[in-house]
N, C-alpha and C positions, 0 to 999 in steps of 0.2 A: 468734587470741584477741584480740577486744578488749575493755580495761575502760573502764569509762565511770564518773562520776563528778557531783556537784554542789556542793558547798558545798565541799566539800576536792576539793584538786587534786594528784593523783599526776601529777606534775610529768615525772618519767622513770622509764622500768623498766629495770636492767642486770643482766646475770646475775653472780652471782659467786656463787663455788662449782659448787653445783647446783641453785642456787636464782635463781628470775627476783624483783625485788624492784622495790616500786614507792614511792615515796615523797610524802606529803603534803605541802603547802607551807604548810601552815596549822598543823599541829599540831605538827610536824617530825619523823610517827611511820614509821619505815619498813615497810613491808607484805612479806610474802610472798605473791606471787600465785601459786596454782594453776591451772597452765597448761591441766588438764581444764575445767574450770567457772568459771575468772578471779575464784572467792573470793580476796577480800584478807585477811588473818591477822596482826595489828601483831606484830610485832616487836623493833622498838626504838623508843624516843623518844628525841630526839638534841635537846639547847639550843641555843641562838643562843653566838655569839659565839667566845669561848675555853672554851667547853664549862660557866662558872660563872654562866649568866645563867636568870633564871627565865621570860624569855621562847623559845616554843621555834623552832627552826631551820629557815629560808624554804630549804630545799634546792630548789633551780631545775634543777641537773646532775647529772648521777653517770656516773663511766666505771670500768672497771676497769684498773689497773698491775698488772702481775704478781699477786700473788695478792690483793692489797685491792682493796676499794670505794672509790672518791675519790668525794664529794658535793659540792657547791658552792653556796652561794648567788650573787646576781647579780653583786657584786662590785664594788660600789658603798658609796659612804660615805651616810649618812643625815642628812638636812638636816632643819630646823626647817622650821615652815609659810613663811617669810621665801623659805629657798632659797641663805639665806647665813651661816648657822651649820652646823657639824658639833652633830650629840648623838651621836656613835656610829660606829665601823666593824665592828660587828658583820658585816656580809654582806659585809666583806673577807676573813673564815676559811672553811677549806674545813676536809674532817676526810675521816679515812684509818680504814678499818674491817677488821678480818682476820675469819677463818671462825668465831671464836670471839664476835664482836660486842665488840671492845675497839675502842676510840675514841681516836684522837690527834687533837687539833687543831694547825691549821699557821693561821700570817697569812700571808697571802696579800698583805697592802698593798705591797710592791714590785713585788708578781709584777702584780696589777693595773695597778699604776700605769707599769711596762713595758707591758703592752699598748696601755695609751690612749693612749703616747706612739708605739708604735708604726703608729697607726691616725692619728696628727695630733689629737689629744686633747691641750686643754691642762688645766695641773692640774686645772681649773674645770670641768672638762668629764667625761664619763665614756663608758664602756662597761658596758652590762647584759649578762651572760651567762644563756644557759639554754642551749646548745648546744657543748655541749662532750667531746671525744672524746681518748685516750691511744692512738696506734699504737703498738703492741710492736713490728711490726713495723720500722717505719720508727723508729723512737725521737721522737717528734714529739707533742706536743699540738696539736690540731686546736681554734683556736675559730672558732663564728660569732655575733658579737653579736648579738644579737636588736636592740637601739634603742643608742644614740649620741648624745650632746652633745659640739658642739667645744668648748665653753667660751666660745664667742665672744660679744659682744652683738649678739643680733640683734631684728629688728622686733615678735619675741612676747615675750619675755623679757630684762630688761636686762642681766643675769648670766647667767641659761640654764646654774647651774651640777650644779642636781641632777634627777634622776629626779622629775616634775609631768605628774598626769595630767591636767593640761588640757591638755599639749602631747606625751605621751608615745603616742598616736596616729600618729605624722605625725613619731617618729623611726628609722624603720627604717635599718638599714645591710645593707651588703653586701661584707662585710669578711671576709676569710679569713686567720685568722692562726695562723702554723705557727710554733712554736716547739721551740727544743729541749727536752733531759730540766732542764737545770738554769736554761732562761730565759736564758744568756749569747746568743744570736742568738734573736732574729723576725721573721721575713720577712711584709711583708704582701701579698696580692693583694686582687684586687676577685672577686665571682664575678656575675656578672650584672649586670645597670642598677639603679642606686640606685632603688627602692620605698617611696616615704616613711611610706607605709599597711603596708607588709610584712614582718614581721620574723623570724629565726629560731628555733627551739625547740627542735631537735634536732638532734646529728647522728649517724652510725654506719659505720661500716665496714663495705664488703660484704665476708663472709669470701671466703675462695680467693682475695682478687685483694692484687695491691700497692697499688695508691691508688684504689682506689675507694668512694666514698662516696656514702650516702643522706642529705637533708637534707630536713626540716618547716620549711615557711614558713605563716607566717599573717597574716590580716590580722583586726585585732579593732578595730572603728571605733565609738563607742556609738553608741545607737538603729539601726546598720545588720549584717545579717546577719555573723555570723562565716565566714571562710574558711578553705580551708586548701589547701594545694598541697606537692606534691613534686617535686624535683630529684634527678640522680646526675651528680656529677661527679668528678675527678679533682684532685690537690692539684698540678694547675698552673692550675687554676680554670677547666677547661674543660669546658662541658654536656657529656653522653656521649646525652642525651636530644633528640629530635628532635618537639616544640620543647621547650623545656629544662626548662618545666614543667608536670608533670599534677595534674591537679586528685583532689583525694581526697574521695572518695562521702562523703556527709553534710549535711545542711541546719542550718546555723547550729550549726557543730561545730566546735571547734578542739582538733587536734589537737597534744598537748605530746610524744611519745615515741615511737620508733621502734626496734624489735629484729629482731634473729633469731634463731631459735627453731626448734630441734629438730635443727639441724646439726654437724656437728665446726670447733672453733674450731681449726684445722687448724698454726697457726700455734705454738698452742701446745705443740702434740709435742716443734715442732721445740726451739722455748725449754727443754723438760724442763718444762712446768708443768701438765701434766695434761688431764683431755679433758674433751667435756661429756658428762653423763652419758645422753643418747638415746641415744647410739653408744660402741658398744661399742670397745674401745682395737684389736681386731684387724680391725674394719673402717673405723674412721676412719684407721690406719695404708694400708691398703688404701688408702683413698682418697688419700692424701697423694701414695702414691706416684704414682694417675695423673694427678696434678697438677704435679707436680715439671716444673720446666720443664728441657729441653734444658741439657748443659752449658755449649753455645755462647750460652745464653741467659742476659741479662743480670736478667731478673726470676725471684724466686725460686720462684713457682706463676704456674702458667696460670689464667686466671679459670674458675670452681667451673664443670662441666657439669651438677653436680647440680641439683635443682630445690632452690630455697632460699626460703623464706618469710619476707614482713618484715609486722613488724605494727603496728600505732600507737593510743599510749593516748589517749584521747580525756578533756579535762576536762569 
């Protein structure tokens, strides 16, 4: 399934429930995609900020925790045209959504501002997210910044403190940052050679396995073709791809989202949290089992032998 899209941009699709759900960044309305024919069907419309603002919500992520929807915008504070006043940390809240569509909003401004520090980000400087992922398994959030300022003064920018797109072209990173459930430890890696044209947009977890993941890199330069590329690596930040990344079919196409679709979230039996609804509980149980790794074996499944399909929303 792919949805495609033009003036609004379904930013990311994550299932929760039974339902695969795709989100605008313009409108902040969330969609339910029908995985037969990729109609979109709104669902909710979700506010900017602390959930009281009449502007509506730049949703960039979403991952599922246990049984909610985490959404997230980029994650960044909002500057004047200057680039050295704050009006706003609206896209420093994320919001937590359960099956019934109730909304809690969270600030996120520590939680942000741990990360930048993490990355070598000074106050002045930031990290944009749109690639962001919650292992149950592992208990770990998974980011990968799409673009990056140190804060430092450098030869484009005197300050260089906020998100400018005359220079947000040409700030890709390549940052992989694992944190725990409550943010007291974040370890950072690098996952490949700094890309300055290149940045991330997605990530996902390949189900069946311990650390394996799918990530969307793009590169959107004005007046020159959109790209897009994929990576699968490991959360020791190592390729598993030979070479590390494949280009994904499409001409001047940038791809924001990446799922899977139609498989058992296998992991989640084990948790008691329920299955997905393609597969039935007594043959995804089936499956688990001939996954189950060896006792003497230190990981908890063997990577999936099923055939597993991953698919990417294109804006």
């Amino acid at each position: 399934m792919e949805y495609s899209h033009s003036a609004s941009a379904c930013a990311h699709a994550r299932r929760a429930a039974p339902q695969l759900l795709g989100m605008c960044d313009r409108t902040g309305i969330l969609y339910k995609i029908d995985l037969t024919t990729g109609a979109a069907f709104p669902r909710w419309a979700i506010a900017d900020g602390d959930g009281d603002e009449a502007k509506p919500f730049k949703g960039e992520w979403a991952t599922v925790k246990g049984d909610k929807l985490w959404v997230g915008s980029p994650g960044v504070k909002w500057f004047d045209a200057s680039g050295t006043t704050v009006l706003h940390r609206n896209p420093e809240w994320v919001k937590h959504m359960d099956s019934r569509g109730h909304i809690v909003n969270h600030d996120w401004g520590l939680v942000y501002a741990a990360l930048r520090r993490s990355a070598g980000a000074t106050s002045k400087g930031f990290l944009w997210h749109e690639a962001v992922h919650w292992d149950e398994l592992n208990q770990l959030w998974v980011f990968l910044p799409r673009r990056w300022s140190e804060g430092r003064p450098d030869s484009r920018h005197v300050l260089d403190p906020a998100p400018n797109p005359r220079y947000d072209e040409t700030r890709g990173a390549n940052f992989l940052l694992l944190a725990s459930e409550d943010f007291s430890n974040i370890t950072m890696r690098r996952l490949g050679p700094l890309e300055p044209e290149w940045g991330f947009t997605s990530v996902r977890k390949v189900l069946g396995t311990t650390d394996t993941y799918v990530a969307l890199k793009v590169r959107e330069v004005k007046g020159e073709p959109m790209q897009s590329k994929l990576a699968v690596f490991d959360l020791q930040g190592r390729f598993l791809l030979d070479p590390p990344f494949a280009s994904v079919p499409g001409a001047n196409v940038k791809f924001e989202g990446v799922e899977f679709i139609g498989i058992p979230s296998m992991h989640r039996y084990i948790r008691g949290q329920g299955s997905d609804p393609s597969v039935s509980m007594a043959e995804c149980k089936r499956r688990l089992k001939e996954h189950m790794a060896d006792e003497a074996s230190t990981s908890l499944l063997r990577p999936a032998r099923v055939e597993m399909s991953a698919h990417v929303i294109a804006e």
